[in-house]
LUMSE-801557 format. One line per field, with one value per residue (C-alpha): residue number from 1; x, y, z. Coordinates in Angstrom, 3 decimals. Each point is the difference from the previous one (the first is absolute). Example, Ala and Ser with C-alpha at 12.3 -4.5 7.8 and 13.67 -1.06 7.14 Angstrom:
% residues 2
n = c(1, 2)
xx = c(12.300, 1.370)
yy = c(-4.500, 3.440)
zz = c(7.800, -0.660)
***
This chain:
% residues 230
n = c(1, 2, 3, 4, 5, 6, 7, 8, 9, 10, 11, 12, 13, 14, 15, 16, 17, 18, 19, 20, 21, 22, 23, 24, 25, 26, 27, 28, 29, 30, 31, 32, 33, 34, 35, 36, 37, 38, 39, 40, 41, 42, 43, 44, 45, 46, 47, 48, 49, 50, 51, 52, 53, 54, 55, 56, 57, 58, 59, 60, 61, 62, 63, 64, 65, 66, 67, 68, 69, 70, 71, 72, 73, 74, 75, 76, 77, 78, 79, 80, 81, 82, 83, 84, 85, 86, 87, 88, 89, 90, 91, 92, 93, 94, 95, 96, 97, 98, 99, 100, 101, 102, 103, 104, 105, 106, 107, 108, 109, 110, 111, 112, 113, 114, 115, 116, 117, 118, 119, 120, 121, 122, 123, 124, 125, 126, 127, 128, 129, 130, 131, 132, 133, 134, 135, 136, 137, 138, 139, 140, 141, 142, 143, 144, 145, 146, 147, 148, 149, 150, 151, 152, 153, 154, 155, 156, 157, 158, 159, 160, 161, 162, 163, 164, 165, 166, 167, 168, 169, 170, 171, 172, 173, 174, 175, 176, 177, 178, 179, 180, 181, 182, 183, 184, 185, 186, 187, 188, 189, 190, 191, 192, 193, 194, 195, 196, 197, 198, 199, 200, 201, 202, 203, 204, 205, 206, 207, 208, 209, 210, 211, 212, 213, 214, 215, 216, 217, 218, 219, 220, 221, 222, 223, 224, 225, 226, 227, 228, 229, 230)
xx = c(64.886, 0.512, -1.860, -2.649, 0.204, -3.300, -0.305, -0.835, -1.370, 1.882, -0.741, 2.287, 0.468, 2.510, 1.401, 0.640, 1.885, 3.719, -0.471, 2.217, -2.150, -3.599, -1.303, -2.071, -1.471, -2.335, -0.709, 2.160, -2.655, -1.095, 3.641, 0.602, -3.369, 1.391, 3.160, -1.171, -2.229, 3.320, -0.524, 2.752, -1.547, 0.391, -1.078, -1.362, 0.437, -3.119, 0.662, 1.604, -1.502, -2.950, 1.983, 2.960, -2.377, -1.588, 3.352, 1.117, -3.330, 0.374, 3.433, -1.867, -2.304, -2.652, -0.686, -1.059, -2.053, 0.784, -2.175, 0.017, -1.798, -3.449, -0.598, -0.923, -3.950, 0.953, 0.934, -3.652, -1.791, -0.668, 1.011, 1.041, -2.935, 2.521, 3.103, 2.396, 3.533, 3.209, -1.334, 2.408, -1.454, 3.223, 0.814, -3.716, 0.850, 2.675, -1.495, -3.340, 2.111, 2.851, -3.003, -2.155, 3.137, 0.795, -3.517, 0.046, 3.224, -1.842, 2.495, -0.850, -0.504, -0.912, -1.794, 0.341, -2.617, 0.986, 0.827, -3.046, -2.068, 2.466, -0.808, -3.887, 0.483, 2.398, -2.816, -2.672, -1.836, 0.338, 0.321, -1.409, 2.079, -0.777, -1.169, -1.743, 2.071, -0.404, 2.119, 1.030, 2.069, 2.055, 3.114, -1.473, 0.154, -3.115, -1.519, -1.144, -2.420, 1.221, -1.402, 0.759, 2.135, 1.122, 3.420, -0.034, -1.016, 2.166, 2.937, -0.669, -1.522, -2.999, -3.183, 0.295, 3.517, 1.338, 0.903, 0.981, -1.288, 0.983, -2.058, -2.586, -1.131, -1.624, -2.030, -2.863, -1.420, 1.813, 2.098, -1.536, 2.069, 0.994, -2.093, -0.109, 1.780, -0.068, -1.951, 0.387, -2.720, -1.499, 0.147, 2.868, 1.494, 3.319, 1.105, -0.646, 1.090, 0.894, -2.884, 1.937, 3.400, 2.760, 0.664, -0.996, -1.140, -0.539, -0.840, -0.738, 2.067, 3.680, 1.430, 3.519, -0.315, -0.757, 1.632, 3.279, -1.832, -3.100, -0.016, -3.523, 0.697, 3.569, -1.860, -1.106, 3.248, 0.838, -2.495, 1.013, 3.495, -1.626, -2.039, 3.131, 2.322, -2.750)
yy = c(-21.264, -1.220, -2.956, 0.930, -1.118, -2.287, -0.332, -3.235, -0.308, -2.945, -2.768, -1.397, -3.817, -2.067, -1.932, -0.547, -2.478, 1.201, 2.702, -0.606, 2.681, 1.138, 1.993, 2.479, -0.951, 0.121, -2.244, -0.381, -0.299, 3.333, 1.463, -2.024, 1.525, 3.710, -0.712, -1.078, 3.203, 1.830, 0.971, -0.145, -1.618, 1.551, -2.239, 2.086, -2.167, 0.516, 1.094, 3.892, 3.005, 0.925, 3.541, -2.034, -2.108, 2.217, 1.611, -2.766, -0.598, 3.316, -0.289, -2.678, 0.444, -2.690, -2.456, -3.936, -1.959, -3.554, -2.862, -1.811, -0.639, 1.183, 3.324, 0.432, 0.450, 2.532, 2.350, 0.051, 0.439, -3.771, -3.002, -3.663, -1.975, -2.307, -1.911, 2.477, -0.421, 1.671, 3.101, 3.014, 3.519, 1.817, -1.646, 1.481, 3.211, 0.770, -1.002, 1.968, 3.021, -0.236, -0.435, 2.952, 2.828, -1.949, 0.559, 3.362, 1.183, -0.854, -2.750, -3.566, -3.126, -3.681, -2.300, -3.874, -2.109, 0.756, 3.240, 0.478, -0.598, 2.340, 3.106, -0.715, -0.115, 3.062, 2.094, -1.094, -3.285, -3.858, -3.298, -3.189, -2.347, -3.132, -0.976, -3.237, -2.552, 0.739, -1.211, 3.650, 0.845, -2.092, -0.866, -0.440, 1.598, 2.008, 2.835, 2.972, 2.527, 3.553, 3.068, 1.278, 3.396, -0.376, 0.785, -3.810, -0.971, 2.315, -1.235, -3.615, 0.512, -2.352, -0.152, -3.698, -0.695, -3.161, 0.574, -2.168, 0.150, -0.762, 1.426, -0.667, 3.854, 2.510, 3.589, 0.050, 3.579, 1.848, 3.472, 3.075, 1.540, -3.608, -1.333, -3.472, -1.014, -4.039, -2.468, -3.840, -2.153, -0.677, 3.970, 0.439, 3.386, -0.760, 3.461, 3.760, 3.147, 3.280, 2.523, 2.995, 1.004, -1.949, -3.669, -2.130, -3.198, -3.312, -3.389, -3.122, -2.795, -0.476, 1.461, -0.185, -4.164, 0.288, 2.973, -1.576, -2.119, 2.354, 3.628, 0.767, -0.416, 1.243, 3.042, 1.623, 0.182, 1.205, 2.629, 0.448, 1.366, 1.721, 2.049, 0.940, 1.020, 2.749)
zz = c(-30.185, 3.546, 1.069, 2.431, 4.245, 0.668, 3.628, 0.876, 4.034, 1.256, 2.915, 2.767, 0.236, 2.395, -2.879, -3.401, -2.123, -0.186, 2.847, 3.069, 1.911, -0.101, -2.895, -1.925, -3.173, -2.991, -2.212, -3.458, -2.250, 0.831, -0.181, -3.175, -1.494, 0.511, -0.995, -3.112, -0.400, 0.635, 3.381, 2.926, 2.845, 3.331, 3.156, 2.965, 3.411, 2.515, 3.418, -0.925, 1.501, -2.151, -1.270, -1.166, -2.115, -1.364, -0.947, -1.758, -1.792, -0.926, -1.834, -2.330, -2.824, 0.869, 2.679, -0.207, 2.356, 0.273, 0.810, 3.895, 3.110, 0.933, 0.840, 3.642, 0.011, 2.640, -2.369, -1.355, 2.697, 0.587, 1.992, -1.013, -1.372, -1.950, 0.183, -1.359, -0.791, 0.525, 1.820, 0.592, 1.294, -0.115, -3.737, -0.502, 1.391, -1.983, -3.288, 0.941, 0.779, -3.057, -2.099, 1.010, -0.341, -3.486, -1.167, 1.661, -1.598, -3.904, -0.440, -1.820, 1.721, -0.706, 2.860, -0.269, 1.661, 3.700, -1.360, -1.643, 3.294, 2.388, -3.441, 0.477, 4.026, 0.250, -1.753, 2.173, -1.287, 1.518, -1.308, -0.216, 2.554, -1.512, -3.398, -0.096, -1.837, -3.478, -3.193, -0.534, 2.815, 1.349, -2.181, -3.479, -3.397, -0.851, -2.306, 1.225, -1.763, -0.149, -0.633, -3.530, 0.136, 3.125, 1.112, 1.056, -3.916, -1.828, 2.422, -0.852, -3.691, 0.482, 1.972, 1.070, 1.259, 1.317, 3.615, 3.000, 3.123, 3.638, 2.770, 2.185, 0.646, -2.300, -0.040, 1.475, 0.452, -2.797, 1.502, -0.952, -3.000, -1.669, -3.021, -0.538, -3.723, 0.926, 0.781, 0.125, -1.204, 3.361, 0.580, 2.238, -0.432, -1.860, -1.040, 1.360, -1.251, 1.956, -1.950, 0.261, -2.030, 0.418, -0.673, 2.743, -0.424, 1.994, -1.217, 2.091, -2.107, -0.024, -3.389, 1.144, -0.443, -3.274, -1.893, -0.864, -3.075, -0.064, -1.200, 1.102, 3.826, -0.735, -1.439, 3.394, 1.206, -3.648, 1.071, 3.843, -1.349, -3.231, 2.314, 2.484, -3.158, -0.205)
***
């Protein structure tokens, strides 16, 4: 059986270690992850016209959503009430956009933190711009409580996963059309499913950090790549 195309949306940077020239990237863990669900990779560089996105997108079988900088409160319908970091309308733009024709065209898709966010802002609902400084959150290993039968549960085979966490954002008003399948213990939203058919699915923690030693977290991507093989 061929190995199914995950489209990965990547991000520009000026430099990286062993790059002569400025780049486009995504983080390994995340290509490592799919790799080892048997997925080939394919990175998609920002700044294309919007029809030759979507054309690749559309020669792939599912698309992934990596973490990064804040979303630009712009996009949902507010303005800055909190240092944010690493801002980008056009990287916002074209992840809104890819993401919307993906969803559109019935294909699968997973959201990572960042990701997560730009699925529940691309559908119509905002976030919370800063979380006050809780254990949870910010680089640290925590449990999260998960909805039983949920695509998220039956990816990960458990209700309380170990997950770590980096971010400073989160959901706030909840997107028409996405349930919410996690929640941390302080209630942060830390998991939302698309309700209609298809596999779409964003979670808030990083799973790519863990996966290589943990088959739960490796399990969504398991799932990502299950989902595109149908």
């Amino acid at each position: 059986m061929t190995a199914p195309l995950v489209a990965i949306l990547g991000k520009r940077a000026e430099s990286a270690d062993n790059a002569r020239t400025p780049v486009v990237l995504a983080g390994r863990y995340y290509v490592d992850a799919l790799q080892r669900a048997g997925a080939v990779p394919v990175v998609i560089p920002p700044g294309s016209a919007a029809d030759d996105v979507a054309g690749a997108v559309s020669r792939c079988d599912a698309l992934l959503l990596l973490g990064g900088g804040d979303v630009d409160p712009r996009s949902y319908g507010q303005t800055e009430t909190a240092r944010l970091y690493g801002v980008n309308p056009e990287q916002d733009t074209f992840e809104i956009t890819t993401l919307l024709h993906t969803i559109e065209s019935g294909k699968p898709v997973l959201a990572v933190c960042r990701g997560h966010q730009v699925l529940n802002v691309a559908l119509g609902g905002t976030l919370v711009q800063h979380l006050p400084l809780t254990r949870d959150h910010r680089d640290t290993m925590h449990h999260v409580s998960v909805v039983p039968g949920s695509r998220v549960a039956t990816a990960m085979g458990t209700t309380e996963p170990l997950v770590h966490s980096f971010h400073h954002q989160a959901i706030d008003t909840l997107a028409d059309g996405l349930s919410v399948v996690a929640t941390a213990s302080d209630g942060t939203i830390e998991a939302v499913e698309l309700d209609r058919a298809g596999w779409v699915v964003g979670v808030q923690w990083h799973p790519e950090d863990t996966a290589a030693q943990d088959a739960q977290n490796q399990g969504l991507f398991d799932a990502l790549v299950a989902a595109a093989r149908r």
